[in-house]
MITI-320226 format. One line per 4 residues: number of its first residue (from 1); their letters; for each residue x, y, z of N, C-alpha, C. Coordinates in steps of 0.1 Angstrom, whole numbers. Example, Ala and Ser with C-alpha at 12.3 -4.5 7.8 and 13.67 -1.06 7.14 Angstrom:
! residues 2
1) as) 132/-57/78/123/-45/78/132/-33/78  128/-22/71/137/-11/71/129/0/79 $
This chain:
! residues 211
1) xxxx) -38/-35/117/-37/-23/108/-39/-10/116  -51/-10/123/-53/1/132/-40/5/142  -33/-7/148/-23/-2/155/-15/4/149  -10/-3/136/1/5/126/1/21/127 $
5) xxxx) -13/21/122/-15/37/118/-17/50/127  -19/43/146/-10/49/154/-2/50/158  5/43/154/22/39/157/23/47/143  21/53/129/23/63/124/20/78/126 $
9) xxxx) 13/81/132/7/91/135/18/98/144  17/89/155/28/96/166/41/101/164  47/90/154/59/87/151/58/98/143  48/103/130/50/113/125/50/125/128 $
13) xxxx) 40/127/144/44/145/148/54/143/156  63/132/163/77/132/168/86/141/158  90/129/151/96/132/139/97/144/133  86/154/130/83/169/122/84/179/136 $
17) xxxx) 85/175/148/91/179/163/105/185/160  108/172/154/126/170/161/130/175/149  130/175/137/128/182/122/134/197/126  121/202/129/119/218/136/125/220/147 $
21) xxxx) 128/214/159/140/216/166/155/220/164  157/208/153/168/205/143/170/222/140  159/223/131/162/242/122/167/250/132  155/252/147/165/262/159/177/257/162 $
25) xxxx) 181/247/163/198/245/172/203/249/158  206/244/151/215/246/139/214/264/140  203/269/137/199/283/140/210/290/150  206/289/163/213/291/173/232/284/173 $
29) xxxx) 234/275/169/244/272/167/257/283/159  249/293/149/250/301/137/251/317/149  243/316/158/240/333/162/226/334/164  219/331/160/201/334/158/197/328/177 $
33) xxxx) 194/336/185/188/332/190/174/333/193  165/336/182/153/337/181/143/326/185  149/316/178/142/304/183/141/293/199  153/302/206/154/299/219/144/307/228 $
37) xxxx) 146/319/223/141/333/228/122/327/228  117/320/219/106/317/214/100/304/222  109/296/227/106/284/239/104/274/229  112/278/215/111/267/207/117/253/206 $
41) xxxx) 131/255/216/142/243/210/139/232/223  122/230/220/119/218/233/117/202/221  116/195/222/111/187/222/96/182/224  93/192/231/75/188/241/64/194/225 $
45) xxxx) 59/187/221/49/185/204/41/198/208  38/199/227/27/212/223/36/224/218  46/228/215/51/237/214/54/243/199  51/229/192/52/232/181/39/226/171 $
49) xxxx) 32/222/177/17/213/167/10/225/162  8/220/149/-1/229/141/-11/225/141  -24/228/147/-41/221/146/-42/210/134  -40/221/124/-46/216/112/-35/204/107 $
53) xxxx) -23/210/107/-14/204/100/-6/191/107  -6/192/122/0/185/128/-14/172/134  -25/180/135/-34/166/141/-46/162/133  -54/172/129/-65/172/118/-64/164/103 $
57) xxxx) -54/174/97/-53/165/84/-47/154/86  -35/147/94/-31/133/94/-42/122/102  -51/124/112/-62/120/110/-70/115/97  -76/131/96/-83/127/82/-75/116/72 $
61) xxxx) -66/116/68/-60/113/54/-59/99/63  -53/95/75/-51/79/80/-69/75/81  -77/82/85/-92/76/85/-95/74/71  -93/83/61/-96/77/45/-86/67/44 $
65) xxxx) -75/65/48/-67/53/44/-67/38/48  -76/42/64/-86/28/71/-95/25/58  -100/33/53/-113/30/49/-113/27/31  -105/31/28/-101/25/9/-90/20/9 $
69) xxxx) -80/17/19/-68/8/20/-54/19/9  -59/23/12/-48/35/4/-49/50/2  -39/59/-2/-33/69/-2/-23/75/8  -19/86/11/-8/96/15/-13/93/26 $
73) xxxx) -3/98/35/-7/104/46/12/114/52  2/127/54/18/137/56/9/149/67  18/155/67/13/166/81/25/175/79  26/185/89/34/198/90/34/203/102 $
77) xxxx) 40/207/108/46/216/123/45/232/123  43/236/133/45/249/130/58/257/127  68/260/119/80/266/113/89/272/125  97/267/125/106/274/139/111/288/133 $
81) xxxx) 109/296/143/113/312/139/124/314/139  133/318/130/149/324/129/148/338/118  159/344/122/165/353/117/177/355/108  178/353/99/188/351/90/202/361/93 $
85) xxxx) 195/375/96/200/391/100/214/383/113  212/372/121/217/371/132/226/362/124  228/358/115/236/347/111/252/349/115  257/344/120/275/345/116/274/339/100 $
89) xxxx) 275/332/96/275/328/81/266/338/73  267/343/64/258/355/58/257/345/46  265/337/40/262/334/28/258/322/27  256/314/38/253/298/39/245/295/51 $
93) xxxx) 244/304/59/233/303/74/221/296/66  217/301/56/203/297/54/202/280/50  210/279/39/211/268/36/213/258/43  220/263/54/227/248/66/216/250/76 $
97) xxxx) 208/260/81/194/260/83/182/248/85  183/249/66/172/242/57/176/230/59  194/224/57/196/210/59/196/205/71  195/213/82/194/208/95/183/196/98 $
101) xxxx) 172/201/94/162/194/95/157/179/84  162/177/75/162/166/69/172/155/73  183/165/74/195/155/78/191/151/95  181/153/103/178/152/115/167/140/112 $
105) xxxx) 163/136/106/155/131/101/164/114/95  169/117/85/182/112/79/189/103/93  190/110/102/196/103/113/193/94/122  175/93/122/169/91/126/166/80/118 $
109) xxxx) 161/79/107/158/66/100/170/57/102  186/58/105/196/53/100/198/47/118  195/53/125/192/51/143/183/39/141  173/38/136/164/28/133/164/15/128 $
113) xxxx) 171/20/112/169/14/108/188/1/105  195/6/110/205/-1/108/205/-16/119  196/-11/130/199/-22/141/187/-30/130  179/-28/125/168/-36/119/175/-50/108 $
117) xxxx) 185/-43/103/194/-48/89/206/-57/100  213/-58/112/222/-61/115/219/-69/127  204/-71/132/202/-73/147/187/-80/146  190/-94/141/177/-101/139/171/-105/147 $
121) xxxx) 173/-107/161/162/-107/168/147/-99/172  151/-87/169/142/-77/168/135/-82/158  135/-84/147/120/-91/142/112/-102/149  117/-102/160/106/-114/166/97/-106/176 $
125) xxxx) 98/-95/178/86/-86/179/76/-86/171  65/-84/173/60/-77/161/57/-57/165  56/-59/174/54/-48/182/68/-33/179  80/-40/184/94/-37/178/95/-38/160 $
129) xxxx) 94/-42/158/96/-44/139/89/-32/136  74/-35/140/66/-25/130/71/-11/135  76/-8/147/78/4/152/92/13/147  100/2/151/111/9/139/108/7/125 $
133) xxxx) 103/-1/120/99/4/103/92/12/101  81/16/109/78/35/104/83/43/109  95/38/121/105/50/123/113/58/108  117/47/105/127/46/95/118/48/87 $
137) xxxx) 106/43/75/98/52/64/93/64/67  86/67/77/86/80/85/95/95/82  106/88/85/115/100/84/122/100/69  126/92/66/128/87/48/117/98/45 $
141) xxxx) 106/94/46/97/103/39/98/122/44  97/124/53/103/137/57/115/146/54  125/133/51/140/142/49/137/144/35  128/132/26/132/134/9/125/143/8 $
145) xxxx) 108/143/11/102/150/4/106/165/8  111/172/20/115/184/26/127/189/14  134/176/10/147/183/0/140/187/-14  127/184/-13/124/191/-30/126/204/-37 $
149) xxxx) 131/209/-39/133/226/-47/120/232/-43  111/229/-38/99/240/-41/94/247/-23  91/260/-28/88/267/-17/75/262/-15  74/260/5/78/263/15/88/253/14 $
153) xxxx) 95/245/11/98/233/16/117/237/16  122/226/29/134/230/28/144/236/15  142/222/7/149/226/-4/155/237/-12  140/240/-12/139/257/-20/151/267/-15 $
157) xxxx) 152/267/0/159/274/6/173/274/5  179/258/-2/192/257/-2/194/258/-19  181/256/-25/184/260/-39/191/273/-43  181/281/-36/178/299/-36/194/300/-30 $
161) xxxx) 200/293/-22/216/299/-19/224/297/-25  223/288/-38/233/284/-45/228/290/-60  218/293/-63/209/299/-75/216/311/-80  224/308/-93/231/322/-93/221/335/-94 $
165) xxxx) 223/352/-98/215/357/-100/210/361/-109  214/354/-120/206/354/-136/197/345/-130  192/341/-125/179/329/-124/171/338/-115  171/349/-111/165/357/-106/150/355/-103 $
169) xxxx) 145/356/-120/130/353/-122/125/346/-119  135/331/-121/131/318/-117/123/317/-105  135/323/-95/132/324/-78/123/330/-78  118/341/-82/107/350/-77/93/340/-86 $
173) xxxx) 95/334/-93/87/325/-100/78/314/-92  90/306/-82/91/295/-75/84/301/-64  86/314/-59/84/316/-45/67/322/-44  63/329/-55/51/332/-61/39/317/-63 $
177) xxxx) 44/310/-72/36/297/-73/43/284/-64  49/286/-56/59/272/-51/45/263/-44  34/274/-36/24/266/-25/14/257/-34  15/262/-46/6/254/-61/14/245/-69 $
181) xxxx) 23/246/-70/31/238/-74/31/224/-65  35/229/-51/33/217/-39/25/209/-42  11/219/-43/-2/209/-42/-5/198/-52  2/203/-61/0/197/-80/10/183/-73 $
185) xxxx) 22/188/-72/29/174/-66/22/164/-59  18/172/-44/11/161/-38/2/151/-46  -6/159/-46/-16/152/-57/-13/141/-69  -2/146/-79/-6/137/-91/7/132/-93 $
189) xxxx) 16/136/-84/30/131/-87/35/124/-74  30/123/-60/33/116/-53/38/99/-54  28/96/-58/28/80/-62/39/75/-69  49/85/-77/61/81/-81/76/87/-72 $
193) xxxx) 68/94/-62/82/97/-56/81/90/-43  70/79/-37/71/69/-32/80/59/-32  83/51/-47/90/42/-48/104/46/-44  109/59/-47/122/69/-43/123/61/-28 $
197) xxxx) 117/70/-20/116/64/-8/115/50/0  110/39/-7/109/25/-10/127/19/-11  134/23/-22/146/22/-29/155/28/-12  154/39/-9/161/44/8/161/30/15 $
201) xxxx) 147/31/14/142/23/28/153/9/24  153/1/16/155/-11/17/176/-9/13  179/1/10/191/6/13/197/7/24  187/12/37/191/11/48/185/-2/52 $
205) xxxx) 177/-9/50/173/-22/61/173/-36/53  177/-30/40/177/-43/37/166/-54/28  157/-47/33/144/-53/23/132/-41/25  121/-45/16/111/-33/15/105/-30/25 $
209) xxx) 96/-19/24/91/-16/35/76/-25/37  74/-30/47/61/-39/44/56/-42/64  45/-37/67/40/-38/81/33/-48/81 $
């Protein structure tokens, strides 16, 4: 069990690494080179770890999870910096931005998890199995929850580009409460957008997720 949940840990500030890498190249790919400029488009976790977000709270939440055998466990990176102002695309930079990083993620579970579904000797690890299976839930969990409509989170971002401008209020609504809204999610509505991610997982590998 203990091993599991560093073999999650790591795998999850990789993962929210490469996420946020993902946003600068796409970035940069567009005109922005802000995020280059910034020593962002590395790979290397010190460049982008958030104390709290990247090492503290997934701690915490995996030590409460040793110890009652259940709940969440999520974390966050620090935001790769771009400039929208730099965009060649004015009307979609943002959006293909926001998808960079889920679908980076997306690619990543499917890297994982396809040789899992097609290449049965790898279960005769245990060591290999469990490591690509939190590859693959890992980022499942990253790409979905990031696509939700609500600010900070990607979503919001590609909502807000396609949101006509009679919804005006909406937006300024979402972008005002979106960080309370999050929390309310986290909190009382997680547990059903789990099995979401459950339904992925076994789409790509074939059976449930289980360590």
């Amino acid at each position: 069990m203990i091993f599991s949940f560093i073999f999650f840990f790591i795998v999850l500030i990789l993962s929210v690494v490469l996420h946020e890498v993902s946003h600068g190249m796409m970035a940069l790919h567009l005109g922005d080179t802000t995020a280059k400029d910034a020593g962002r488009l590395t790979l290397n976790p010190l460049k982008h770890l958030d104390l709290v977000g990247s090492v503290f709270l997934p701690l915490i939440l995996i030590i409460f999870a040793l110890i009652t055998g259940e709940g969440i466990i999520f974390g966050w990176a620090k935001p790769v910096p771009i400039n929208p102002r730099n965009f060649r695309d004015k009307k979609y930079g943002e959006a293909k931005v926001a998808l960079a990083g889920p679908l980076s993620n997306i690619g990543l579970a499917l890297a994982f998890g396809l040789p899992l579904r097609f290449i049965p000797f790898l279960h005769n690890s245990y060591q290999i199995y469990t490591l690509f299976s939190i590859i693959v839930y890992v980022n499942l969990l990253l790409a979905l929850f990031n696509l939700l409509p609500i600010p900070p989170l990607d979503g919001a971002h590609i909502l807000f580009t396609f949101l006509p401008r009679r919804f005006l209020r909406f937006k300024v609504f979402l972008l005002q409460f979106g960080f309370f809204i999050l929390l309310f999610f986290i909190f009382f509505c997680f547990k059903w957008f789990l099995p979401i991610i459950g339904w992925f997982y076994k789409l790509i590998v074939g059976y449930s997720f289980v360590i």
